[in-house]
C-alpha positions in Angstrom: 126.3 114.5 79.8 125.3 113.2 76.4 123.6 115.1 74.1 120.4 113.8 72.4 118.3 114.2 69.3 116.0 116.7 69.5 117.9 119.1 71.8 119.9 122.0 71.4 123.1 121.7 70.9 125.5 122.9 73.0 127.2 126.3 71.7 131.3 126.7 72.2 134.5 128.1 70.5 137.4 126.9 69.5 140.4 127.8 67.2 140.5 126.2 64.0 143.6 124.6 62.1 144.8 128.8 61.4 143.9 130.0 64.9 140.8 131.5 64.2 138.0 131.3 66.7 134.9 129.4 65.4 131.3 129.7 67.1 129.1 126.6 66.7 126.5 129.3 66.9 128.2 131.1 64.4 126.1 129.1 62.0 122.8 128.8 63.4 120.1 130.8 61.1 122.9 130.0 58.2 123.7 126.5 57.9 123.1 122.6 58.9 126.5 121.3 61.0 127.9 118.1 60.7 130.0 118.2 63.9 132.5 115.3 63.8 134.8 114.2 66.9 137.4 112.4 66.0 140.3 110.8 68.0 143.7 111.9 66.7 145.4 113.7 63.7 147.7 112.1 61.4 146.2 107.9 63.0 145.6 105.9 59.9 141.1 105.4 60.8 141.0 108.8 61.1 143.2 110.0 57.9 141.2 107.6 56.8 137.7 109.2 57.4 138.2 113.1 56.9 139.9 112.1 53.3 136.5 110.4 52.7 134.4 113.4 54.2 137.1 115.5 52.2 136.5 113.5 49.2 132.6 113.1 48.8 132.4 116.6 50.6 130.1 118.2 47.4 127.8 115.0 47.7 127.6 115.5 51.6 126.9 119.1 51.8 125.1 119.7 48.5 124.9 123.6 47.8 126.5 125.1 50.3 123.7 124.7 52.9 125.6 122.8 55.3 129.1 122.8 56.9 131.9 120.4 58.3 133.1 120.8 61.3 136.1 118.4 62.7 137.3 118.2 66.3 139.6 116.3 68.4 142.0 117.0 71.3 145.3 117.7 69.0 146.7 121.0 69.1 146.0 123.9 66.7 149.4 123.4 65.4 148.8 119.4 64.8 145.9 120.6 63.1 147.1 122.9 60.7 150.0 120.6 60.0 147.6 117.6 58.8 145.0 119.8 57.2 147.9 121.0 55.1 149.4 117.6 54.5 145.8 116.3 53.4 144.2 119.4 51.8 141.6 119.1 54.4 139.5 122.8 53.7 136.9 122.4 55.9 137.8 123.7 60.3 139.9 121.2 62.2 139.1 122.6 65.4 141.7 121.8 68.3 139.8 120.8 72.0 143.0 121.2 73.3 142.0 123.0 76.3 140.5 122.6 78.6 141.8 119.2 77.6 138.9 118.1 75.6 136.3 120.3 77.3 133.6 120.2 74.3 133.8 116.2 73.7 133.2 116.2 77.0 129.8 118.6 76.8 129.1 116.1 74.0 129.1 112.8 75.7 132.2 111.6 73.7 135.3 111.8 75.5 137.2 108.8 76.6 138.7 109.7 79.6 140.8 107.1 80.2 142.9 107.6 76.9 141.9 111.3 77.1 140.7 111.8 73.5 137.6 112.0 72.1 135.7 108.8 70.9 134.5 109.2 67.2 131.5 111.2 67.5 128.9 112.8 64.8 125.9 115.2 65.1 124.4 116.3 62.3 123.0 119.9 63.4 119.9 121.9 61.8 119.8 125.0 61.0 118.3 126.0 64.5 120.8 124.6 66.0 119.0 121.2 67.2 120.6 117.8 66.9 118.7 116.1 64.5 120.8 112.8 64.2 124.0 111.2 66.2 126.1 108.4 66.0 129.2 107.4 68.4 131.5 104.5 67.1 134.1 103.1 69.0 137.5 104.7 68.4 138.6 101.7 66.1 135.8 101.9 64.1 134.9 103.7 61.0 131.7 106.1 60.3 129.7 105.6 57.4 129.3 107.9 55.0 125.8 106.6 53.7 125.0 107.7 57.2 125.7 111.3 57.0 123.8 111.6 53.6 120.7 109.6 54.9 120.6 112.4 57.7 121.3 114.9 55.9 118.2 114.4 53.3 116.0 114.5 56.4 116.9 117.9 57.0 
């Protein structure tokens, strides 16, 4: 099931890089979420991409008004060990089980290498996906992307 502009998106909970539960719904009435899937910690395209997003983070976001959120199949553990090594701040958030049960409400999990593909949804304050993009798992996002979306909100 994939999930498209214009509808809600689907709510879950998962532990972040220091085992704490986070709520996609957590945010809703607070803050826009740019949800990103990614494939695995510590591969060189997605290193690669969070130290971008970690990077241009204040140029993404703006003034507090919106939040990262990172996920991928990788243990909590895995998580918290790269976040540290890259000074990632922003949740890592480990689908780890069910093995990647929220890429697969999101339409982005590969099953046949059992990781998620590298997906974006930029998420309103209401909690309705307002923009998506799905690359292949070799491929890069753009950032110009996430801005572009971002000024629509």
């Amino acid at each position: 099931m994939a999930v498209e502009v214009g509808g809600v998106a689907p709510d879950f909970e998962l532990k972040d890089q220091h085992g704490t539960p986070v709520k996609l719904s957590d945010f809703r009435g607070e803050k826009n979420v740019v949800l990103v899937f990614f494939p695995l910690a510590f591969s060189g395209v997605c290193t690669g991409e969070l130290c971008a997003i970690r990077d241009e983070l204040p140029t993404l976001v703006g003034d507090d008004e919106t939040q990262v959120v990172a996920v991928s199949v990788d243990s909590m553990f895995a998580q918290r060990a790269w976040a540290e090594k890259e000074g990632y701040e922003f949740p890592l958030l480990a689908d780890f089980w069910p093995h990647g049960g929220v890429a697969q409400t999101y339409g982005v999990f590969d099953e046949e290498r059992g990781l998620a593909r590298r997906g974006t949804f930029v998420i309103d304050k209401e909690g309705v996906v307002r923009w998506t993009v799905v690359n292949a798992i070799p491929d890069a996002r753009d950032l110009d992307e996430y801005r572009k979306a971002l000024a629509a909100l």
